[in-house]
C-alpha positions as CSV (number, residue, x, y, z in Angstrom):
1,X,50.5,11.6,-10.6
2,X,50.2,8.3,-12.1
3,X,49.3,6.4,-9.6
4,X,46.4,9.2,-8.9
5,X,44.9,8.8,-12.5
6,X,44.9,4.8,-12.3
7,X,41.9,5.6,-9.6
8,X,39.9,7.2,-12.7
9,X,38.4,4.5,-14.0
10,X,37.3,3.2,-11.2
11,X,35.6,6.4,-10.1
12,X,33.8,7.1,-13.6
13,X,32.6,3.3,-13.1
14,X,31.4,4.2,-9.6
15,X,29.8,7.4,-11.0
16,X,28.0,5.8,-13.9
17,X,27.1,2.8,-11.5
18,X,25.3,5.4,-9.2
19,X,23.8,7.1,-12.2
20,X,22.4,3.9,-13.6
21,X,20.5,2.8,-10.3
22,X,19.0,6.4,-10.1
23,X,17.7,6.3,-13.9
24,X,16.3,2.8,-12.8
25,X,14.4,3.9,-9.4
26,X,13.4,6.9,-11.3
27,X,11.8,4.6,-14.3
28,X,9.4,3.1,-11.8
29,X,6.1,4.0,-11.8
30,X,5.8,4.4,-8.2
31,X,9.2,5.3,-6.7
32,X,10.1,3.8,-3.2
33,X,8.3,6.0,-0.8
34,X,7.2,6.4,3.2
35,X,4.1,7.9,3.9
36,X,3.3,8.9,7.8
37,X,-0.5,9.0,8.7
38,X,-2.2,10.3,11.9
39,X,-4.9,8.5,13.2
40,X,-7.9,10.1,14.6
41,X,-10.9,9.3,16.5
42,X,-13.6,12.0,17.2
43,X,-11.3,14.7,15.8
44,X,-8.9,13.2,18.4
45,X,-5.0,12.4,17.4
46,X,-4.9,8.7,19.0
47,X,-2.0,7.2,16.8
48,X,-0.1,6.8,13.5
49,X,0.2,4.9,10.6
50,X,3.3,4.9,8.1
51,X,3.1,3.0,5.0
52,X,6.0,2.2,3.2
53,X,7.3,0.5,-0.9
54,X,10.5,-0.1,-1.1
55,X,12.3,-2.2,-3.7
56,X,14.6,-5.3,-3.2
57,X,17.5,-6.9,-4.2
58,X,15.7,-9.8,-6.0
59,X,13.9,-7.8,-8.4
60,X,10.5,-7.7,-6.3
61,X,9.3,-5.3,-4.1
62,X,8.3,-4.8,-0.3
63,X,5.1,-2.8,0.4
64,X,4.3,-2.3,4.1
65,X,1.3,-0.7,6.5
66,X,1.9,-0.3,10.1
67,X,-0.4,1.4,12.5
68,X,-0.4,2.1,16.3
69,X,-3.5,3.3,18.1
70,X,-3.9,4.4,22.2
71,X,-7.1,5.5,23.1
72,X,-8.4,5.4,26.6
73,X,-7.8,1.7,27.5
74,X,-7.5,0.4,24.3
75,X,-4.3,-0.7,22.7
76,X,-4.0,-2.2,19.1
77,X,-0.5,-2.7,16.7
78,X,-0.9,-3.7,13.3
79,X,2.2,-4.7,11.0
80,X,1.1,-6.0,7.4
81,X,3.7,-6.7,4.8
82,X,3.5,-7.6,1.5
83,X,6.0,-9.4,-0.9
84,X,5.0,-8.5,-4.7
85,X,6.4,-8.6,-8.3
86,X,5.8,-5.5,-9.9
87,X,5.9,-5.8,-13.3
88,X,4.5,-2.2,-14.9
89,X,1.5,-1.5,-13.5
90,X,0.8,-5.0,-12.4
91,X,1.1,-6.7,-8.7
92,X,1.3,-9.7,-8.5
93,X,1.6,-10.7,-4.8
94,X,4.7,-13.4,-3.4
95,X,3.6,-13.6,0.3
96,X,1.7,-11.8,2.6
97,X,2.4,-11.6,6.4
98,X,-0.1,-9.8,9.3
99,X,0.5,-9.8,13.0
100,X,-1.7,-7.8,15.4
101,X,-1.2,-6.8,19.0
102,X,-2.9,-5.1,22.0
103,X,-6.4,-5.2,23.8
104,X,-8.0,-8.5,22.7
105,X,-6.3,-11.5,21.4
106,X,-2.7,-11.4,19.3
107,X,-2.8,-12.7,15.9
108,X,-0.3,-13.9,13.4
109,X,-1.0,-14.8,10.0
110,X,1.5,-15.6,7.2
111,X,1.1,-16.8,4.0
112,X,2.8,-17.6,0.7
113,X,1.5,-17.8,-2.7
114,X,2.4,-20.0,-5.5
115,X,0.2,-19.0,-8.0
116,X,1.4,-20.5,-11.1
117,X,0.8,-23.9,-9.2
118,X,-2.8,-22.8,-7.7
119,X,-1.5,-23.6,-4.0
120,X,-1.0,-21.0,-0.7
121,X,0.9,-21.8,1.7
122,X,0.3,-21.1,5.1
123,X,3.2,-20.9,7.1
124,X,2.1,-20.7,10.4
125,X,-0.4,-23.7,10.6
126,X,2.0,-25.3,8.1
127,X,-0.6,-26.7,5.4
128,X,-1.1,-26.1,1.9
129,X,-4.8,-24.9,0.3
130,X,-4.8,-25.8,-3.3
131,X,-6.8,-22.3,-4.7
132,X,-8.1,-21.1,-8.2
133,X,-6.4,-17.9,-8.7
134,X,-8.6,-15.5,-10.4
135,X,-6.9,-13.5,-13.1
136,X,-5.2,-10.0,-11.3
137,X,-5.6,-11.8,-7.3
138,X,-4.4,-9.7,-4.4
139,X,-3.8,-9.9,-1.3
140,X,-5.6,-7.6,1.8
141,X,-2.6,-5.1,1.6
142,X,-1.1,-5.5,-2.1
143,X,-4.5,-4.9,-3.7
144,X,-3.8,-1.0,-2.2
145,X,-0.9,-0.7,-4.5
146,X,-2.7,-2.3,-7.6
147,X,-5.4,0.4,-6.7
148,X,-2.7,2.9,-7.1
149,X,-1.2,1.7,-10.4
150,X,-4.7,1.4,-11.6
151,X,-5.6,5.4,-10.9
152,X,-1.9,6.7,-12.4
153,X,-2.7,4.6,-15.5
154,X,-6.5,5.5,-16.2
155,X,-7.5,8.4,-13.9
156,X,-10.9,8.6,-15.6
157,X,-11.6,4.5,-14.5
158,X,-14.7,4.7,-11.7
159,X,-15.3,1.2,-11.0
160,X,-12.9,-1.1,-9.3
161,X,-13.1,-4.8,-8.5
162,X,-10.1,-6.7,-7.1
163,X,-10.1,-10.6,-6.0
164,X,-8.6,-10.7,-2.4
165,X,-7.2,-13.6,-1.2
166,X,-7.7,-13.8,2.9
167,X,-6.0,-14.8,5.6
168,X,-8.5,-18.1,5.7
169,X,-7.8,-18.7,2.4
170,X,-10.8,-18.0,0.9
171,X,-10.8,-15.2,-2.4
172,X,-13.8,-12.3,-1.9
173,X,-14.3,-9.4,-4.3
174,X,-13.4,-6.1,-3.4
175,X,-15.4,-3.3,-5.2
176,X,-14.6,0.2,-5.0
177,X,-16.8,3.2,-7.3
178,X,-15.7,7.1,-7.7
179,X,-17.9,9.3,-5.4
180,X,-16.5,12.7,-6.7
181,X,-13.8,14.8,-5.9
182,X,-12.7,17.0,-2.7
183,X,-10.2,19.7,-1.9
184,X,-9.1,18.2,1.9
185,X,-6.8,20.5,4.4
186,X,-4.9,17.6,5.8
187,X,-1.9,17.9,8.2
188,X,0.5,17.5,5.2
189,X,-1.4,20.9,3.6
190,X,-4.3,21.7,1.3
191,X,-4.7,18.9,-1.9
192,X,-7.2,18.2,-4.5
193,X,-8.8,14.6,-4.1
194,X,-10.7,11.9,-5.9
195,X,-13.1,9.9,-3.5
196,X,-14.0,6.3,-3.8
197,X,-16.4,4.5,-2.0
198,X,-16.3,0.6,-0.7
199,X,-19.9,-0.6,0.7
200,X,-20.0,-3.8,2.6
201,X,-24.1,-4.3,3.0
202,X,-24.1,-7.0,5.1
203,X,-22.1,-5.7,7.8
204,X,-23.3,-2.0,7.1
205,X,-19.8,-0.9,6.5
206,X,-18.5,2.2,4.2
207,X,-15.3,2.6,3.5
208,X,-14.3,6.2,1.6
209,X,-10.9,6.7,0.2
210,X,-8.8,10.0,-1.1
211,X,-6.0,10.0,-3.8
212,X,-4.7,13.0,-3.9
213,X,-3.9,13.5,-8.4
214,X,-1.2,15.8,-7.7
215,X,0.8,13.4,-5.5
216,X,0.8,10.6,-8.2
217,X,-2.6,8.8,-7.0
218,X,-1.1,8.7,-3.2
219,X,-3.8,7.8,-0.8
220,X,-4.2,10.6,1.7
221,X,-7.1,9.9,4.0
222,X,-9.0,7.1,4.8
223,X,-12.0,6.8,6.5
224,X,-14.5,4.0,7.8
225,X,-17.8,4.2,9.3
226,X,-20.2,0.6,10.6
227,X,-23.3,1.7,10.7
228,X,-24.1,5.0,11.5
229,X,-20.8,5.2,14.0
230,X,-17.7,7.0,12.6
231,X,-14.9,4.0,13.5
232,X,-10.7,5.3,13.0
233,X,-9.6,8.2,10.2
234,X,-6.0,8.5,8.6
235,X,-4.9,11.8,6.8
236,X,-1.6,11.9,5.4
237,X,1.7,13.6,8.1
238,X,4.3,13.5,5.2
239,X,5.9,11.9,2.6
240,X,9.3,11.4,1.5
241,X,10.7,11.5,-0.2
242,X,9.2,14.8,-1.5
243,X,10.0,14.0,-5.1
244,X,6.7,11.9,-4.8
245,X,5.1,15.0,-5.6
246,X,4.7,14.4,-9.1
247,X,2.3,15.0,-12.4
248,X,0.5,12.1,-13.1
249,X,1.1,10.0,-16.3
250,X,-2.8,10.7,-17.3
């Protein structure tokens, strides 16, 4: 009997360990999540897409996009991965890492960003581009999340500008505006949506964007057009897990 109650301690500890980690995951303002996407094309189901935040052992966080597309004789995989500190409702991106295969040529980029020193660091070409950070700089994928944080902490905000930093180096603004709201039957059921709309005039490209409110500012469809031809659509599969369906914070 003795020997079974010398175990207690150690099994409150465990307990209050556990307890601990779940009050901290539960504090964030974006739990770690993985949404699945299908991709269409002309109404047509021709791949998928999952996107993914996790949170790692260093204190910073991995957010991730993959996609997969077959359609007729074309072939295309797309992994991007970025390495951010999240501090609130602030990404700040570590490193940012894209490789692309399929029909056409492969490509591999991957890059690391000292900001605090104004240098990036690309790994693959091994060489060093000294860069003025603008304040709030993203990367092509982080500046998603940041897009996120931005809606759950000011859901009435209708203009968005974020500096990306691209896989040449270079820094080019991103701007996004609110074009209304929507009530979309998606594969993962019937939600009510804010738009926003990214216009690239010089290469007659529209980009539109749903956030679903009810699911924490989750981005549920995507769709892009160039010109006056309709190019790939995502709309959210699932989500777990489901406690991402949350109120938002505004």
């Amino acid at each position: 009997m003795l020997k079974s109650l010398a175990y207690i301690p150690l099994f409150l500890s465990c307990i209050t360990s556990s307890a601990l980690a779940a009050d901290k995951e539960t504090s964030k303002v974006i739990p770690a999540f993985s949404a699945k996407y299908i991709i269409l094309h002309n109404d047509k189901s021709v791949g998928e897409a999952t996107r993914k935040l996790s949170y790692l052992d260093n204190g910073l966080a991995k957010y991730s996009y993959h996609t997969s597309i077959e359609w007729l004789i074309f072939s295309d995989v797309r992994d991007e991965t970025s390495i951010v500190k999240l501090e609130g409702t602030k990404v700040t991106p570590q490193s940012f890492e894209y490789t692309r295969e399929g029909t056409g040529s492969d490509k591999h980029y991957k890059w690391r960003f000292d900001i605090d020193n104004n240098k990036a660091v690309d790994e693959i070409k091994k060489r060093t581009k000294n860069v003025e950070y603008p304040e709030n700089i993203q990367d092509s994928l982080s500046y998603h999340l940041q897009h996120r944080l931005n809606l759950i902490e000011n859901a009435k905000q209708e203009h968005f500008v974020y500096p990306v930093i691209k896989t040449s180096g270079s820094i080019k603004n991103y701007v996004y505006q609110y074009d209304g709201e929507e009530e979309l039957m998606l594969p993962y059921g019937l939600v009510k949506t804010i738009r926003l709309k990214r216009e690239v005039i010089e290469k007659k490209r529209i980009t539109y964007a749903w956030f679903a409110p009810e699911l924490n500012y989750l981005l549920v469809k995507l769709n892009q057009t160039k010109g006056d031809v309709k190019q790939f659509e995502a709309q959210l599969k699932s989500i777990s897990p489901q406690a991402n369906k949350l109120t938002p914070t505004q």
